[in-house]
C-alpha positions as CSV (number, residue, x, y, z in Angstrom):
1,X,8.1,10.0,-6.5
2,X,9.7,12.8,-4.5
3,X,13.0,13.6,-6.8
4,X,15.3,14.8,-4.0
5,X,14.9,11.6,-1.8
6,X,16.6,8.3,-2.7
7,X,18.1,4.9,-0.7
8,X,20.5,2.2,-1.5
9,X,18.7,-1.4,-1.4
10,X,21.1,-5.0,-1.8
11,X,19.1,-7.1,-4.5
12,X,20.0,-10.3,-5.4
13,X,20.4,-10.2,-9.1
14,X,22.0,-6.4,-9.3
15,X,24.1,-6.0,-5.9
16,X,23.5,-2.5,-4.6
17,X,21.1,-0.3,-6.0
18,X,20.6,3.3,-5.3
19,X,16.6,4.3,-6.1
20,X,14.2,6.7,-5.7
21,X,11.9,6.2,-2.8
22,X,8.3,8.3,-2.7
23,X,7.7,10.6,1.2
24,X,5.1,8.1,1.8
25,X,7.3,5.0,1.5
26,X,7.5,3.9,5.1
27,X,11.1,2.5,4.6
28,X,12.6,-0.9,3.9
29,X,14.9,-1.3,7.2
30,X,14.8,-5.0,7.5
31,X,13.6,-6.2,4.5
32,X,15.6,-9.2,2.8
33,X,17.3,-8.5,-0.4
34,X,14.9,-9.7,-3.2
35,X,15.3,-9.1,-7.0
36,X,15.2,-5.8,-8.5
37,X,11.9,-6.2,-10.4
38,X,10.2,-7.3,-7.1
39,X,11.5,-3.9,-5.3
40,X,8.1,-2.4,-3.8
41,X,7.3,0.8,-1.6
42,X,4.2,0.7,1.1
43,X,3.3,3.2,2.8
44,X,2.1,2.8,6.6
45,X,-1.1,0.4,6.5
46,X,-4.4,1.8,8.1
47,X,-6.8,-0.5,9.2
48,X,-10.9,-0.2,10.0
49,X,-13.1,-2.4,11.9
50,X,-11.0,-5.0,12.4
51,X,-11.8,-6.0,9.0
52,X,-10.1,-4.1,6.8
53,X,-5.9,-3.7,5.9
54,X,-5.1,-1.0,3.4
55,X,-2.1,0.6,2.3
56,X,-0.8,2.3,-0.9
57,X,1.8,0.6,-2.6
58,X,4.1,1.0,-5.9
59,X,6.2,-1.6,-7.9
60,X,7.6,0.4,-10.4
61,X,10.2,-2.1,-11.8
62,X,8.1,-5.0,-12.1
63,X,8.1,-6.7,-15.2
64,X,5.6,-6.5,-17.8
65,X,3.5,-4.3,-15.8
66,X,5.5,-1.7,-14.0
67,X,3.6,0.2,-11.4
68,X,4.1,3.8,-12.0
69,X,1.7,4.9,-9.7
70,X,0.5,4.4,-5.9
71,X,-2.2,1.4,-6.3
72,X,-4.1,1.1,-2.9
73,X,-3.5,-2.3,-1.7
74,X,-6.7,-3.8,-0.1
75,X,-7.5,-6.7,2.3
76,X,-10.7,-7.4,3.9
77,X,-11.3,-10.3,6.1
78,X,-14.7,-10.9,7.2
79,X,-16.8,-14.4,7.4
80,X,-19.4,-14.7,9.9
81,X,-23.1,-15.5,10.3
82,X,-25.5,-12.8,12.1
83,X,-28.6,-12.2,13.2
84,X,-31.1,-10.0,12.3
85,X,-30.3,-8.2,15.0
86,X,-26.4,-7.6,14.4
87,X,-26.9,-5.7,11.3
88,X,-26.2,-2.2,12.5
89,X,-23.6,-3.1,14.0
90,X,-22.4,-4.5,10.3
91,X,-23.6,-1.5,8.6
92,X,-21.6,0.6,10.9
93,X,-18.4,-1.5,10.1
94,X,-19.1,-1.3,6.4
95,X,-19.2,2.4,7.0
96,X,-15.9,2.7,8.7
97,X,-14.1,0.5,5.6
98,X,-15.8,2.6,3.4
99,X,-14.0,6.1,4.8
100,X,-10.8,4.4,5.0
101,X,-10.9,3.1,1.7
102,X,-12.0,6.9,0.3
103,X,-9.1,8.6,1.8
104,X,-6.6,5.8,0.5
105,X,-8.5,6.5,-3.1
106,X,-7.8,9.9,-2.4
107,X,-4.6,9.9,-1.4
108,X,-3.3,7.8,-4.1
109,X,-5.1,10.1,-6.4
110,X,-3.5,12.9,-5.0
111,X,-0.3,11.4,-5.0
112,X,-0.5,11.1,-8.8
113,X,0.2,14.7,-9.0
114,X,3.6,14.4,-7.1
115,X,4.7,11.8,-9.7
């Protein structure tokens, strides 16, 4: 996380807390007060295909298994039947989920670094 930057959240078992909060966090304006260990950053989600949702997020308070790094947050959403026919244009989504979901890798790889 970036050292210099940090925000005050309300939780409901600590009151106000003052933590740190990564560049890529996209914020937390609205969000209800929830418990400290549950305190999450995401960043912005992307989104391929109409398919796919990613986004890179970090719990690093949760208990038991504290997130100290970016994890990549992944949802894909895709039931249909197809013809023969339709393929390409599958293979062509499948592609498009596939370069999101590299640059997410990436980026949460590189964002190891900035821990």
């Amino acid at each position: 996380m970036n050292a210099g930057r940090t925000i005050t959240l309300a939780t409901t078992d600590r009151g106000m807390v003052r933590i740190p909060e990564p560049g890529w966090c996209r914020g937390h304006e609205g969000e209800p007060p929830q418990r400290f260990t549950d305190l999450t950053h995401h960043s912005i989600p992307a989104r391929a295909a109409g398919i796919l949702t990613v986004h890179l997020s970090q719990a690093p308070y949760l208990v038991g298994s504290p997130e100290r790094q970016p994890i990549v947050s992944v949802v894909l959403d895709y039931h249909q039947d197809l013809r023969a026919e339709q393929m390409p244009e599958l293979y062509e989504a499948l592609r498009s989920v596939q370069r999101v979901l590299s640059f997410a890798a990436a980026e949460a790889i590189r964002l190891r670094g900035e821990l």
